[in-house]
Each structure stands twice: as C-alpha cells, then as structure tokens.
C-alpha positions in Angstrom: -33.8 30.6 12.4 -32.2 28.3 9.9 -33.7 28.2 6.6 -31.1 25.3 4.7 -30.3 21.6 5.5 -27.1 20.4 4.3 -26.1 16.3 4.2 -23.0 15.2 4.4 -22.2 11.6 4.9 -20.1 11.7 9.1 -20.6 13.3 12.6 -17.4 14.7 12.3 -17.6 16.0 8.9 -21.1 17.6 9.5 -19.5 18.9 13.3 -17.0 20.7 11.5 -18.5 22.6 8.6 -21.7 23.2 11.3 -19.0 25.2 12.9 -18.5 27.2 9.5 -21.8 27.6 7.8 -23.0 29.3 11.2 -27.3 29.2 12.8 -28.7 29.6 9.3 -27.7 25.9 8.6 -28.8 22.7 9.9 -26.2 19.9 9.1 -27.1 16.7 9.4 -25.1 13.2 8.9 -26.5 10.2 6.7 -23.6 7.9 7.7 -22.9 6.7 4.4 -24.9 5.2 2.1 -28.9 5.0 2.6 -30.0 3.0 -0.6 -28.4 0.0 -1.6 -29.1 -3.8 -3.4 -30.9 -6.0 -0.8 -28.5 -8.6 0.7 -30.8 -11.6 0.3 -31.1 -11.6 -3.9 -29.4 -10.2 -6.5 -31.7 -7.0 -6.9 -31.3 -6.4 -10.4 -33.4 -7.1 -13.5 -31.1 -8.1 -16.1 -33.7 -8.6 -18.6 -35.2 -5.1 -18.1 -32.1 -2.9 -19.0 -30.5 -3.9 -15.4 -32.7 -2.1 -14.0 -31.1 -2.4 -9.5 -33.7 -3.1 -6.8 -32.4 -0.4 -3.9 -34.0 -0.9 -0.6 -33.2 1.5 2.6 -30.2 -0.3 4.4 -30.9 -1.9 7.5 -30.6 0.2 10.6 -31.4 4.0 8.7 -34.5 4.2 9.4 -34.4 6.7 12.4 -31.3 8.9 10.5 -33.7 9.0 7.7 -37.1 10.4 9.6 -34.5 13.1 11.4 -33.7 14.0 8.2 -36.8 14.4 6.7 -38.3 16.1 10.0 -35.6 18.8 8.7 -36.2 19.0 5.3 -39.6 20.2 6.3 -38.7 23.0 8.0 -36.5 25.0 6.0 -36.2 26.8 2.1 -33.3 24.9 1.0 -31.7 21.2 1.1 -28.2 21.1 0.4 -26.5 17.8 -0.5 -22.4 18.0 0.3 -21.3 13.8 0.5 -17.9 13.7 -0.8 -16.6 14.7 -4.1 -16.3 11.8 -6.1 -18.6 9.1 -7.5 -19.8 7.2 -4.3 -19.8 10.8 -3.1 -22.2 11.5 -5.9 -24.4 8.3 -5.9 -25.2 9.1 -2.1 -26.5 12.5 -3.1 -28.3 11.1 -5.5 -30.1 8.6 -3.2 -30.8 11.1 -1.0 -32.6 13.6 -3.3 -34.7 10.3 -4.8 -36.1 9.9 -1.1 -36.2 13.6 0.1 -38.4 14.1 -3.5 -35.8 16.8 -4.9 -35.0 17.7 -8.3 -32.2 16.5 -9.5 -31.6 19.2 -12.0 -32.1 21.9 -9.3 -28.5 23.1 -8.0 -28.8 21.0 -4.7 -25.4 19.6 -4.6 -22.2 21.0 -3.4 -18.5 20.0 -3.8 -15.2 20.8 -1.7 -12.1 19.5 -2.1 -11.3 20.5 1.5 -13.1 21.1 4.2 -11.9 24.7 5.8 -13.8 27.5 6.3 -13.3 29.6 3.4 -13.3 26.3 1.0 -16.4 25.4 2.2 -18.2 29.0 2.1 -17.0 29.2 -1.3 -18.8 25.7 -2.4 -22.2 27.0 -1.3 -21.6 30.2 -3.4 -21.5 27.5 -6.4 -24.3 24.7 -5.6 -24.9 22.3 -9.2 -27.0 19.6 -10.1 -26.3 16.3 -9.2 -24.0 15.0 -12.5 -25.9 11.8 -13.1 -23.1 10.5 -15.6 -20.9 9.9 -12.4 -24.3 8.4 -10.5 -24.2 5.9 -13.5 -20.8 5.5 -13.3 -20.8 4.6 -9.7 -24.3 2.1 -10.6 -22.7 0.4 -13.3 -19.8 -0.5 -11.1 -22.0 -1.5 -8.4 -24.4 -3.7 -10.5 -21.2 -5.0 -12.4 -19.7 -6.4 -8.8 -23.2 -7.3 -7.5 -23.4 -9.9 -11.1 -20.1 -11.3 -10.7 -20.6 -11.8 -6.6 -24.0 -13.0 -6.6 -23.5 -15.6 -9.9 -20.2 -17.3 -9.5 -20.2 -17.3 -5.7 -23.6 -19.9 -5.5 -21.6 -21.7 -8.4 -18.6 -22.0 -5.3 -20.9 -23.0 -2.8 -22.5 -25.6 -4.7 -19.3 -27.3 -5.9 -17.0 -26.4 -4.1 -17.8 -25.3 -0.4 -20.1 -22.7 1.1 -18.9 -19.2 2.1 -16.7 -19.0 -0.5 -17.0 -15.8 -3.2 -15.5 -14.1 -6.4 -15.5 -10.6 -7.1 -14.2 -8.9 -9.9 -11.2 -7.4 -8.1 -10.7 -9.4 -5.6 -9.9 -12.2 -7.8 -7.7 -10.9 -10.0 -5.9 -9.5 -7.2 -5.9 -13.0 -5.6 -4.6 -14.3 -9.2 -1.8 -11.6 -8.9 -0.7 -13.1 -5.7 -1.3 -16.6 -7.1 0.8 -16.1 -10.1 4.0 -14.4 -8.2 4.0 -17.6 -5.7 4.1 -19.8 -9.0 7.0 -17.8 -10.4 8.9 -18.1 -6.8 8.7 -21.8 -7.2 9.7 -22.3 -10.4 12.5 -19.9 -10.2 15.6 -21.2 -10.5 18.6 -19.8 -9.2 21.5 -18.8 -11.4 24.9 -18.3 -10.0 27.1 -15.2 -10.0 30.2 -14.1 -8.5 31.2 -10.4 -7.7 34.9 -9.2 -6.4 35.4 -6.4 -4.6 39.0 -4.8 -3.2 39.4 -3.3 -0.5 41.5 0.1 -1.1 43.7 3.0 0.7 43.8 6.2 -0.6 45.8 8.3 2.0 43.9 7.4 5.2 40.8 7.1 3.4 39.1 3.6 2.9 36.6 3.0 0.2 36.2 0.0 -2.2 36.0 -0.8 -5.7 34.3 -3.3 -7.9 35.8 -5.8 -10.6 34.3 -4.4 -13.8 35.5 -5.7 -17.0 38.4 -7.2 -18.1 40.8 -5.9 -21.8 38.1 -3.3 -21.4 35.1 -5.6 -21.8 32.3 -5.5 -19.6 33.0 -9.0 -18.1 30.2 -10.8 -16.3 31.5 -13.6 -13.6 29.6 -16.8 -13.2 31.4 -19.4 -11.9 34.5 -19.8 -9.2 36.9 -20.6 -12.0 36.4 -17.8 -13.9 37.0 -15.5 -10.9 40.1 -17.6 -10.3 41.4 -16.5 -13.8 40.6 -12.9 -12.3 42.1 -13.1 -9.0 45.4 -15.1 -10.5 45.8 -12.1 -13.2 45.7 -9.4 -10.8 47.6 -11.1 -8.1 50.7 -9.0 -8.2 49.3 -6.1 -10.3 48.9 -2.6 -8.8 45.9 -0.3 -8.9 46.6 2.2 -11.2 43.6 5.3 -12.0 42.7 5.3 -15.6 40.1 7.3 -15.6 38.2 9.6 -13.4 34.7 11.2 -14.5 33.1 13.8 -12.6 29.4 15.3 -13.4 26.6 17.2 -12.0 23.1 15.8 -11.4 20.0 16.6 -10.3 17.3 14.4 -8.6 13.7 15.8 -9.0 11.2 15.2 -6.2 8.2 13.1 -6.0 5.0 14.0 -6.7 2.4 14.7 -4.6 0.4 12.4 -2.6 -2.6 10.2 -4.3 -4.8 7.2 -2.4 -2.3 4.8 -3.9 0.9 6.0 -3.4 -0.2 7.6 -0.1 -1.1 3.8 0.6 2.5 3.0 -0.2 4.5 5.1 1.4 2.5 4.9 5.0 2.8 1.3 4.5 7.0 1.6 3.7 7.5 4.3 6.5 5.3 3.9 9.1 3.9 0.3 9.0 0.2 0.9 8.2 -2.0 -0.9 6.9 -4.2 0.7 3.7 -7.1 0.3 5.9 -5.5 2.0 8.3 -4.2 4.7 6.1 -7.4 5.8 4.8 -9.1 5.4 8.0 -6.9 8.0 9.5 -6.5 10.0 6.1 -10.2 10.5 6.7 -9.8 11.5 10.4 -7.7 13.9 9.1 -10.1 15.5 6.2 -13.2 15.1 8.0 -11.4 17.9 10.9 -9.8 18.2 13.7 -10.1 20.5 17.1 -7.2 22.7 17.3 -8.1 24.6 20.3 -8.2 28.6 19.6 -8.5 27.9 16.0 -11.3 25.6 15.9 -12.4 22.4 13.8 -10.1 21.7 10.8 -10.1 19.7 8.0 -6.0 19.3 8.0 -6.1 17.6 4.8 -7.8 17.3 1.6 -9.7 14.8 -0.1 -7.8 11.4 0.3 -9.4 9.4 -2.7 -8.2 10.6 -6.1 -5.6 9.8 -8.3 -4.5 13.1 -9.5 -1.3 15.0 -8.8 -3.3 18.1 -9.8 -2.6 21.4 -7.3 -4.4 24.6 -6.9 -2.1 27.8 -7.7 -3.4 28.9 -4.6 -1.9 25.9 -2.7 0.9 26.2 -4.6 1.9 30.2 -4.2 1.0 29.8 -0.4 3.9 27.0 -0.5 6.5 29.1 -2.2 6.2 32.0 0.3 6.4 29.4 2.7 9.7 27.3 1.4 11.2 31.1 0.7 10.6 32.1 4.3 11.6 29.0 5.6 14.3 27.5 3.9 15.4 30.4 1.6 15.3 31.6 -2.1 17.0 28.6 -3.7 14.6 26.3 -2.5 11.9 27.4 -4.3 12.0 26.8 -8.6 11.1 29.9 -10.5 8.1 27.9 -12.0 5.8 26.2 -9.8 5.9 22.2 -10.9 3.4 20.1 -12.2 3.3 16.6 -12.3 2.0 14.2 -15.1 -0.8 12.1 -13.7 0.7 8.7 -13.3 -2.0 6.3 -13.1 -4.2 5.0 -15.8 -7.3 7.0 -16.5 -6.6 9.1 -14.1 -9.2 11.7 -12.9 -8.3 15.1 -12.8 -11.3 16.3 -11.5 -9.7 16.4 -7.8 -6.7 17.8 -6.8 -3.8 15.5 -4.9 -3.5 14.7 -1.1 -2.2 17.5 0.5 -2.4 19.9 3.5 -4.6 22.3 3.6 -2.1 25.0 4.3 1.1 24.4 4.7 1.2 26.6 7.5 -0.2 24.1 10.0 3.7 22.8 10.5 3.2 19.2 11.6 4.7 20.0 15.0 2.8 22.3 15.4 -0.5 20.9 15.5 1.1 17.7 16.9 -0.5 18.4 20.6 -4.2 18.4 18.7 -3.2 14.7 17.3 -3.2 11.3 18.1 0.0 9.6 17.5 -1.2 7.6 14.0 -3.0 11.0 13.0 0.1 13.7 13.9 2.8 10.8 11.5 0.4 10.7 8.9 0.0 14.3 8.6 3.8 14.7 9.0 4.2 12.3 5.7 1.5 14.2 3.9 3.2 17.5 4.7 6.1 16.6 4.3 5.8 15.0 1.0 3.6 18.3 -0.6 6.0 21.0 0.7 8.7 18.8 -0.7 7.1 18.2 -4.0 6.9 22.0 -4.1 11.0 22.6 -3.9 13.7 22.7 -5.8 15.9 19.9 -7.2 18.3 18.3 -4.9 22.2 18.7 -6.7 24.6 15.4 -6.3 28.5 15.0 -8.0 29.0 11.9 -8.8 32.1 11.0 -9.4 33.1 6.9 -11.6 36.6 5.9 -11.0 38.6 3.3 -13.1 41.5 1.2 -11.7 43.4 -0.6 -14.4 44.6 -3.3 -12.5 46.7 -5.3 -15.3 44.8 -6.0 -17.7 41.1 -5.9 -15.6 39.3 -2.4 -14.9 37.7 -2.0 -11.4 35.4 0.5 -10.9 34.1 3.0 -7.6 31.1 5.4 -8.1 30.8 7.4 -5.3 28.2 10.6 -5.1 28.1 13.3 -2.7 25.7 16.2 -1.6 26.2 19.7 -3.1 22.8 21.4 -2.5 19.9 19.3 -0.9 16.9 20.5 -2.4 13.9 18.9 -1.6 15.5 16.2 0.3 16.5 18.8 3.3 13.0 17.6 4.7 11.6 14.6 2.4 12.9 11.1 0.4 10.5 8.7 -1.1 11.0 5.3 0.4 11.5 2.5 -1.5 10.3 -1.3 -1.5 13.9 -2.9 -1.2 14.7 -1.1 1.7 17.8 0.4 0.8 18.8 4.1 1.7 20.3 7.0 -0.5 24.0 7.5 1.2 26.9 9.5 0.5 30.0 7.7 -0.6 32.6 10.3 -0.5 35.5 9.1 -2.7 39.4 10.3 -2.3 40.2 13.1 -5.0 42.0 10.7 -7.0 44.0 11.5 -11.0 44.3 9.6 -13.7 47.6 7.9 -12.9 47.6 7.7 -9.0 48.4 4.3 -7.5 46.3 3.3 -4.5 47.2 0.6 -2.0 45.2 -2.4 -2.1 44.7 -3.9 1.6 41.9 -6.6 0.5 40.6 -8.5 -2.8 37.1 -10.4 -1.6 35.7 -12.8 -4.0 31.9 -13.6 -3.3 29.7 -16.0 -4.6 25.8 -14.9 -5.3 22.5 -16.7 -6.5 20.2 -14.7 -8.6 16.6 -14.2 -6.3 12.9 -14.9 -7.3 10.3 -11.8 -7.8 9.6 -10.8 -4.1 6.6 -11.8 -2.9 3.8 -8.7 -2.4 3.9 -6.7 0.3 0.7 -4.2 0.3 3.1 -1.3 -0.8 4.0 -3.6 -3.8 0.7 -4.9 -4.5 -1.4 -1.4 -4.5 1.4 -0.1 -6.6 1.1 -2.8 -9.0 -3.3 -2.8 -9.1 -2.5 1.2 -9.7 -0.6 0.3 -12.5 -2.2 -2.3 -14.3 -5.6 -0.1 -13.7 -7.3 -2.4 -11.5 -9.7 -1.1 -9.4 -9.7 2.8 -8.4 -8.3 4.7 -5.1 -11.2 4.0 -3.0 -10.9 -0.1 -3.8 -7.3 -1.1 -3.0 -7.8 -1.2 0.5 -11.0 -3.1 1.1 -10.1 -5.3 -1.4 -7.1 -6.6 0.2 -8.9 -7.0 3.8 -11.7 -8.9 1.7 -9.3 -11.7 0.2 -8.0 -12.4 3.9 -11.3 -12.4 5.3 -12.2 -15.1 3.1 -8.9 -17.3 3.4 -7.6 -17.0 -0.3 -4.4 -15.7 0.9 -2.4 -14.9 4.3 0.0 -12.3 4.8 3.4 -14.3 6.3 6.0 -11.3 7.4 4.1 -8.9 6.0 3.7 -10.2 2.7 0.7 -12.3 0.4 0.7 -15.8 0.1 -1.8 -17.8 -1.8 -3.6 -20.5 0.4 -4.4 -24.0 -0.7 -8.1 -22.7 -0.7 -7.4 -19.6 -2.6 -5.3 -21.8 -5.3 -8.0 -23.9 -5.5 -10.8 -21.3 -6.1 -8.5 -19.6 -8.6 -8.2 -22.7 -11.3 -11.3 -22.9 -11.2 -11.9 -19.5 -12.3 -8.8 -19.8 -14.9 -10.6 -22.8 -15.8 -14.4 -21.0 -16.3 -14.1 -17.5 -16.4 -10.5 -16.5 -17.8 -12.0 -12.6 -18.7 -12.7 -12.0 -15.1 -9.0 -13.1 -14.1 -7.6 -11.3 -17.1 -5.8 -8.3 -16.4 -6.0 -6.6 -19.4 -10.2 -7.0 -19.1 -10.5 -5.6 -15.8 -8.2 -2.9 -16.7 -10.6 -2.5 -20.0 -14.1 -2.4 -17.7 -12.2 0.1 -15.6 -12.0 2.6 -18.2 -15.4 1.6 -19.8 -16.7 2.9 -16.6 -14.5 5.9 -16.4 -16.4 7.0 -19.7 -19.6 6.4 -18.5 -18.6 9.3 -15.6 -17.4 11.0 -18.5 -20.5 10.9 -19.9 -18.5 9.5 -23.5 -20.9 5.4 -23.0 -24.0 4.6 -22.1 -24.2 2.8 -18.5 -26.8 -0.2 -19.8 -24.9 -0.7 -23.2 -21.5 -1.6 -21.5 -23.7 -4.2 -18.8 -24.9 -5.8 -21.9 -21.9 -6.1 -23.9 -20.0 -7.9 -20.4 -23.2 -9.9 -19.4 -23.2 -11.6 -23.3 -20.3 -13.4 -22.7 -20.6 -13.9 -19.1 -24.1 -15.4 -18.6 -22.5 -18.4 -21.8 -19.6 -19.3 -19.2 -22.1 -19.5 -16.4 -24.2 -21.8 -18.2 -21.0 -24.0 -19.2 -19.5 -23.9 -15.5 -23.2 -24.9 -14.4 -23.0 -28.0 -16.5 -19.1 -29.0 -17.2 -17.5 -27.9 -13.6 -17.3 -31.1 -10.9 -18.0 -31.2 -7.8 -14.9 -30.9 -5.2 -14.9 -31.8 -1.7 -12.5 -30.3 0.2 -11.1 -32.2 3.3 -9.4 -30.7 6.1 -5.9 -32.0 6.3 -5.3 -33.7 9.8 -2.5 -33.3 12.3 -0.7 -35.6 14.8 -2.4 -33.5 17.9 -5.2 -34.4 19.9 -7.6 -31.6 20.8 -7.1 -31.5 25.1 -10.5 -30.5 25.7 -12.0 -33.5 24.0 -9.6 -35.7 22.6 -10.4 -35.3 19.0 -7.8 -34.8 16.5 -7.2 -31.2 16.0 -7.1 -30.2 12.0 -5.5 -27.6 9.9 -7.8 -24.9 9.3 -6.6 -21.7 7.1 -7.2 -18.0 8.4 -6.5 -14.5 7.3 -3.3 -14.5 9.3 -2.4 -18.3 8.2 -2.6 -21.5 9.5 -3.9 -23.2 12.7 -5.2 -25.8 14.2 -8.7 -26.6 15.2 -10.7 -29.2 16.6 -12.3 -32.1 14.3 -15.4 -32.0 16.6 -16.7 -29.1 15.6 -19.1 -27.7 16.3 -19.4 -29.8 19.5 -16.0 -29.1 20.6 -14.6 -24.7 19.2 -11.4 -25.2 20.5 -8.7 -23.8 18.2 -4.9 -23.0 19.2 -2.2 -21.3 16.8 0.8 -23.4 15.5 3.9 -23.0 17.1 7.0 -23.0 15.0 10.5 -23.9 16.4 13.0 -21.2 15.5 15.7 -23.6 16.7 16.8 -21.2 19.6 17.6 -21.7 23.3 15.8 -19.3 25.5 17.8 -16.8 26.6 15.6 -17.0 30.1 15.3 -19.8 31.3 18.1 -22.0 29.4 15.4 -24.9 28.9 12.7 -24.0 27.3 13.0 -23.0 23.2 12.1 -20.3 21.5 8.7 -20.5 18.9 7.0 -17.8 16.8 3.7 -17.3 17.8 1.1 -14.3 16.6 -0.8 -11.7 18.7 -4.8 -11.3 18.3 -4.3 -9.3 15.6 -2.0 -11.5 13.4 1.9 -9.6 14.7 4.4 -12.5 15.2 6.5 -12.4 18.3 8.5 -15.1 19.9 8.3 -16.4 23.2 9.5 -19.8 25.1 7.9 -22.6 24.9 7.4 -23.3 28.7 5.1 -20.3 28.8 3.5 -19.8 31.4 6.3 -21.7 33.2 9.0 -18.9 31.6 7.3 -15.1 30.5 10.3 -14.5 27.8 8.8 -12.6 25.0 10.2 -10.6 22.0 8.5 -8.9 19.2 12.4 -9.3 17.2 13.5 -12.9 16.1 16.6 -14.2 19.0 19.9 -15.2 17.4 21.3 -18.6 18.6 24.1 -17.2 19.3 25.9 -14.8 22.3 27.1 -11.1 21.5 30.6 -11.5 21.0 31.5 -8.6 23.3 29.1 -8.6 26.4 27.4 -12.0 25.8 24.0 -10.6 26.2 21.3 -12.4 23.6 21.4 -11.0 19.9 18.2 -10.2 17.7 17.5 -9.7 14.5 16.6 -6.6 13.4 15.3 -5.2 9.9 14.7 -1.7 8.7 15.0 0.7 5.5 18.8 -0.3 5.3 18.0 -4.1 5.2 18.6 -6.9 7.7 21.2 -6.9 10.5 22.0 -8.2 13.8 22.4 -6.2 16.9 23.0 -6.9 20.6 20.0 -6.5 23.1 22.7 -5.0 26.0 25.9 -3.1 24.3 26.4 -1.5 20.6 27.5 -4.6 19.1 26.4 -4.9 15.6 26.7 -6.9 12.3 24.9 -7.8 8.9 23.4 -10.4 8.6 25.3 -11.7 5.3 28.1 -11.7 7.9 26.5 -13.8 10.4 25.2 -16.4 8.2 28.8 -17.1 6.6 30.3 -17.3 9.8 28.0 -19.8 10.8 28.8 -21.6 8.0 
C-alpha cells in the first residue's frame, strides 16, 4: 500500500523514477506548469507591490483532481519538478493548491535521474527555497510588463500581432546591428604570397613574412611587385628554425549553451531540437535488462561543476580504457565561463561513463544515440590529459625578404584521441609535417603565387554564434536561448537565410522604434544588469518587489511618452509583377520565419500563397531545358530543383555547378563542411576548392 505521492513535471520522468522508488510510491506527472498569468490581461497589480494574478492553465483541470484524489490517500506528498528555478516555482504552485507547508521538507532535488541518485534525494527532502520561487516570479512578472505594455503600443501604431519582449528584442537588436555593420563594411585590400617549395621529395609551402627583417604588411599589387622583382633570382636559404613543445588543454564540460553550440556546429540541430532531445535523454531511457535510465544529467545549467564521484568513476575508466597517461594526476576543474553563473548544478554529462555510446546505441533513436555520443564524448574528454604538439616556425631568407612555414605535428593525443571542439569558421586542426630542415639548407623553389584578398564583414549569426554571444553578454539564462530564437521567427522579425539571422524589413522597423522609445530595454548592458538583479533575488542578497519598482519607475515615463510622441505607421505590403492563378489578384510579398513569399492581395477571400523561386543561373542537368531554382521544404531546408517541375523531377538538397566534371563530365555540386567550401563531382572522385573554381571562371 503506498503511503507517499511524488510530482514530477513528465510521463517519462515520473515512468522512470516509479520504476525506482518501488509500490510505496505513487508518482504522478503535472506536465509542467499548473499556475500561471491569465492570457487575456496583464494579471498583475502594479500598484499593490506587483502583486501576479495566477489562474489554473487551461486544459489541467482533470491532471489536477488525479492529483488531489492521491494526495488524499497517502502520509506524504513529495514535490521532485526539476532542479532549478522554473523547477522550483512549479513546486511551489503545486503545494499552494495541494494546501502544503511550504516550510515542511516536501521538496526533493536530483541532478540525475538513476536509481541510486534518486533514492539518495528522498533521504534529503527540504523546503521549498522561496528566494528561487521569487526569482523565477520576478522574472516572469518582469517579461509579462514588458510584453503586455509595449506590445498594445505596436498594435495600435504600428500593426496588430506584433510584440516586444525583453530578450527577444535585444536579441533581434543583435541581429539588427551585425546586418548594419555588414553593409557598411567596407572592404580593404590585401595581398599574400606564397612559394611553393621542395625539400627532398617533400612539398610544403611557405609564406612571405617580412622584408630587412620587418614584419611587412602587403596591400596593393605594386608593392608585391617590388617583392616578387627582389626575390626573382634569389634562393631560399633557412635562417632559422625554432622547434617547441606544446600542449592543448581540453574543453570543458558541457553547459545548455555550449551544448546548444556544438550540436548545432556538429550535428546540425537546432537549440530547440537540442534541448528537446537533451531532455529525452535525462528524463530516461529503456535499456532492456537494465531498465529505465536517465542517460544524462540535468541539461539546463551553466556550470562546469563535476561530482568527484563522476569524476573518479571517469579516471578508472580512461585508465582502463586508454591507459595511464591519459588520465592527469589531478582531476580538472574548470572556471565557470558564463556570467553569473550558477553553481548550484553540476555540468551536462553522462551519468556513468560506462554506458559507452555504442553501447546503448540499439536503445536510441538516431538524434538521441549522436547527442549522447557528443555529450560523452565531450565529459570523458574533458576528464583526460593534455594533448602534446611540436611545432616547428621556419625562416627562409630569400634576399633580403624572410618567408616563413609553421608546421605542427602530433606527439601524444591526449584528449583529442576521442574528442575536438568544433569551431564556427569551419576549419579543422591538421598536421602539417615539415622537412627536418637546418639553418643554412637551400630548398628548391618550384612556385611563387601572388594573391589578392579583400578583408570580410563580421559574419552574420548562425545560432551557434548567437547563443554564444547572449551567453556572453549575460542575456537571458540556459533555459531562454532556445525559445527565444524560435519566438523572433515566429513573429517575422528575422529569417534565417543558409542557416544564419537576418533582420526583416518588419523586424527593422519594430526595432527603431524601440531605439527610438525604450533604449534600456535594447541596451545590452541593462539586460545583462536585470539578469543578475534577478540572480540575487535567487540568492536571496535583493528583495523581489524592490528591483520591479526600481525598473517600472523609469519604464511606465517612456510608456507614457511613446503613448503621446510615437506616430502612427502604416505598413503596406510591397507588390509583385505576379498575378495570383486562382483569382487573378496580384500576389504580394509577405515575410515568414523562413523568409520571403508571395501571397495573394485578396486575402482573405483568396489564401493562396506560393514560395519565391530564385534562379541560380544553372542548366538542369536532367532535362537540358528547364533551369535550376532554390526552393525550401515545409520546414524551411532549401533544395534545388528544375523549373519545369512536374514536367522534370530533378531535385538536390546541394547547390549544381554550371559547369561539367572535368574528368567524367557528370554534374558538379557544391559542397560545404567543417573544412570549408568545395566542389566535388556527383559520379567520380573529382574534387576542387572553391577559391579555385571561382578564379577559373574568371
């Protein structure tokens, strides 16, 4: 007979410690949230110490009676919603309706959710901490004042449906601001020579360096003239070889943010998508014999924090695997990287690295068995010792300019025998083994290659770049970054054009007019200031009310200014040369989260829409008449396909080159991947960089 009632928030999550706690335990799921402000009004009294207006949410009622029905029947309710604040303000809702005490030791905590972490947690039950319930109100009542007052402010003069939040529009400003630098970048040109040497029979290149011993910067074609006329007849002498040791240190652990980035570098997720299978993974998984496991552990925190427990059970394991000199004599700890960041959890990792990704991989769906593999394999990495390279600089004095080669190789691989961080640009860590050259040695020079270069604009924001750049500005908190970024798409402030943010011509819009009215809520620095106001509200260092009333002072003046002093704007749709073929009206740009397309003027009479085709200026392979156009997929992927379709079924998800394979004379694509952009035949093994391609065309 069971005597306790535990709450956690998911089916699965309550399926899987069921399993633990055994018959004397009834575990029940809220799904989520069961209090919250009322959609329909803003639902909190400023003038009476904001104090929020929670209703039941829509649609709980029946979850809530089953609950109730249970609490009857037993000694001991037990509130387990997950360890953070939202966590924390769930179990606080619940014990306001279920009548408990919140100063009775009702709530329980793990930080992952296997069998003897969870029996341990119910050893330990604790109050509900009402410093991190305030935390998590003040935020919520913050967002719920900045939604609910500037958003009627857009509808009224501007256009309805529109909205502001306080992280959502900065992070729209972020994206706005980055497009403004692109376009009023302006190139600067730079040239770079390279030769082309021989050592013996082995090939490797050097790079024009200085010149009388002076670093030498080349920025026009006449000044590499002067260069190339200097050296013309000069040989390539060594001056100086340097040789050292050095060691590259591994990457920290796993938290929400960077775990957002490198999923979205590596395996092309979404942060939606990341956390949606993160929480797959915590919430437990069936592995046959051994039952329902949580394979990870929390996924929202921002701490690089790990248990010695975790960490000794990952030394025996890197010893036994790998060997001795893969584990350090220390175990390593890692400086928390974000701002404010809690260190009340511990970072993402397995829950014992003996579950080898491979292992388990039967157990797993495809998205949840490469997401576990990144998570393991960035932990057990984390956990080894340094990886060991010799570099090695060489000098050529080649009369009186220096050339230079660095080359590295591998002497002991450390943590990279299993893991390396990815990177945003793409590029890959290589060995390039130099001769074993001495000062003195000539080397034959088969090659000198001038090249001219233009300096690039900041890259636009990808979401690895963007999450990385909210973390570090301390914008929003782990559990944000991803809902924020589906939120500004949903709304049309910015598209995402191969794979990165663009501002639309709506989200411009609606951001000067918040530059124009209310500059602290676009102000980096502010929202990174209310983030750790907050932060010391969980802390219990401020008082929740007194930091609403110091923000609401100054905002409740620029409300009342933008209410008088901002005009009214009426947007028109811009319209195209088409004519809608269902009615004959002319069709319209309209903006979405995936970009641009066209719609029908006579709406709502007439809902057809139809996506823009864009030329790529290529004859289809196929059919030899038709051409080639982008075009996206239901869920916003861009492929290419002819534009005779149905007529001609050619379809490609990589961009066709107009131009044959120079060896079979099959159709070439374009391909791009860690190691940048290249071209690469469809039929035989021909392959070439783009650089290559596009000067050849030229």
């Amino acid at each position: 007979m069971a005597d306790s009632l535990v709450i956690v928030e998911s089916p699965a999550k309550a399926k899987t410690i069921g399993k633990y706690l055994g018959s004397k335990y009834i575990v029940k799921a809220s799904m989520g949230h069961i209090r919250d402000l009322p959609k329909s009004q803003i639902g909190v009294e400023v003038k009476n110490n904001f104090e929020p207006k929670y209703i039941t949410i829509r649609g709980k009622g029946s979850i809530l009676k089953e609950i109730k029905d249970a609490a009857k029947r037993v000694k001991n309710v037990y509130l387990a919603a997950d360890p953070d604040r939202e966590g924390e303000a769930i179990a606080w809702h619940l014990a306001h309706y279920l009548d408990l005490e919140v100063g009775e030791p009702c709530r329980v905590v793990f930080n992952e959710i296997t069998k003897q972490a969870v029996k341990d947690a119910f050893k330990n039950p604790r109050p509900i901490n009402l410093d991190l319930v305030n935390a998590q109100q003040a935020r919520r009542i913050l967002d719920r004042l900045v939604g609910y007052k500037i958003s009627p402010l857009l509808w009224k003069k501007v256009k309805k449906g529109l909205s502001a939040g306080r992280v959502q529009s900065v992070t729209v400003k972020m994206i706005y601001d980055r497009e403004h630098e692109i376009n009023e970048f302006i190139p600067e040109e730079y040239w770079s020579i390279t030769a082309q040497l021989l050592a013996g029979t082995t090939a490797f290149e050097a790079k024009f360096h200085a010149m009388n011993k002076d670093k030498k910067e080349l920025h026009t074609e006449a000044e590499v003239q002067v260069i190339l006329d200097s050296i013309l007849n000069a040989d390539f002498l060594v001056s100086e070889v340097k040789e050292k040791e050095r060691l590259r240190n591994p990457s920290a652990p796993f938290i929400t943010s960077t775990l957002q980035q490198e999923a979205a570098r590596k395996l092309n997720f979404r942060a939606a998508k990341t956390m949606s299978v993160a929480q797959q993974l915590y919430e437990g998984i069936d592995l046959g014999k051994e039952g329902t496991v949580g394979l990870i552990t929390y996924m929202r925190t921002d701490s690089t924090r790990i248990s010695p427990i975790a960490q000794e059970e990952a030394k025996e394991f890197i010893i036994q695997k790998y060997g001795p000199s893969y584990a350090p004599e220390t175990p390593r700890v890692y400086s928390k990287k974000a701002v404010n960041a809690q260190e009340a959890h511990e970072a993402i990792r397995p829950s014992s690295v003996l579950r080898e990704p491979d292992e388990v991989k039967s157990f797993l769906t495809k998205d949840q068995h490469r997401l576990y593999k990144l998570v393991w394999e960035r932990f057990v990495s984390s956990q080894m010792t340094s990886a060991i390279l010799d570099t090695m600089t060489i000098d050529f004095a080649v009369g009186d300019a220096t050339f230079r080669s660095v080359g590295s190789k591998m002497k002991f691989p450390g943590f990279m025998k299993i893991y390396v961080e990815g990177n945003d640009d793409g590029t890959t860590d290589e060995d390039r083994l130099l001769p074993p050259l001495k000062e003195g040695n000539k080397v034959e020079k088969t090659d000198i290659l001038p090249k001219q270069h233009f300096t690039q604009p900041p890259p636009r924001y990808t979401e690895a770049r963007l999450v990385r750049a909210l973390e570090e500005m301390g914008i929003g908190r782990p559990s944000t970054y991803a809902p924020t970024l589906e939120t500004v798409q949903k709304r049309g402030y910015v598209a995402l054009e191969e794979k990165k943010f663009i501002p639309t011509e709506l989200g411009e819009l609606v951001i000067e007019l918040m530059i124009e009215f209310f500059p602290e809520i676009l102000d980096v620095a502010f929202t990174a200031q209310m983030e750790e106001e907050l932060d010391n509200v969980g802390e219990g260092k401020e008082n929740w009310v007194k930091v609403l009333e110091t923000f609401y002072e100054t905002f409740e003046k620029r409300l009342e200014f933008a209410e008088e002093e901002m005009k009214e704007i009426e947007i028109k749709d811009e319209v195209s040369d088409e004519l809608c073929e269902k009615c004959e009206m002319p069709m319209v740009y309209k903006m979405g989260r995936f970009g641009k397309f066209l719609a029908c003027s006579g709406f709502p009479n007439c809902r057809n829409t139809k996506p823009i085709i864009k030329d790529i200026g290529v004859t289809c392979p196929k059919c030899k008449e038709g051409h080639i156009v982008e075009r996206r997929s239901k869920k916003g992927r861009v492929f290419f396909g002819c534009n005779l379709y149905p007529g001609c079924d050619f379809v490609s998800w990589d961009r066709p080159v107009d131009k044959p394979c120079p060896q079979c004379g099959s159709m070439l694509i374009q391909k791009t991947n860690k190691s940048g952009t290249h071209i690469q035949c469809v039929e035989c093994d021909f392959k070439e960089e783009k650089e290559d391609l596009d000067e050849a065309a030229e």
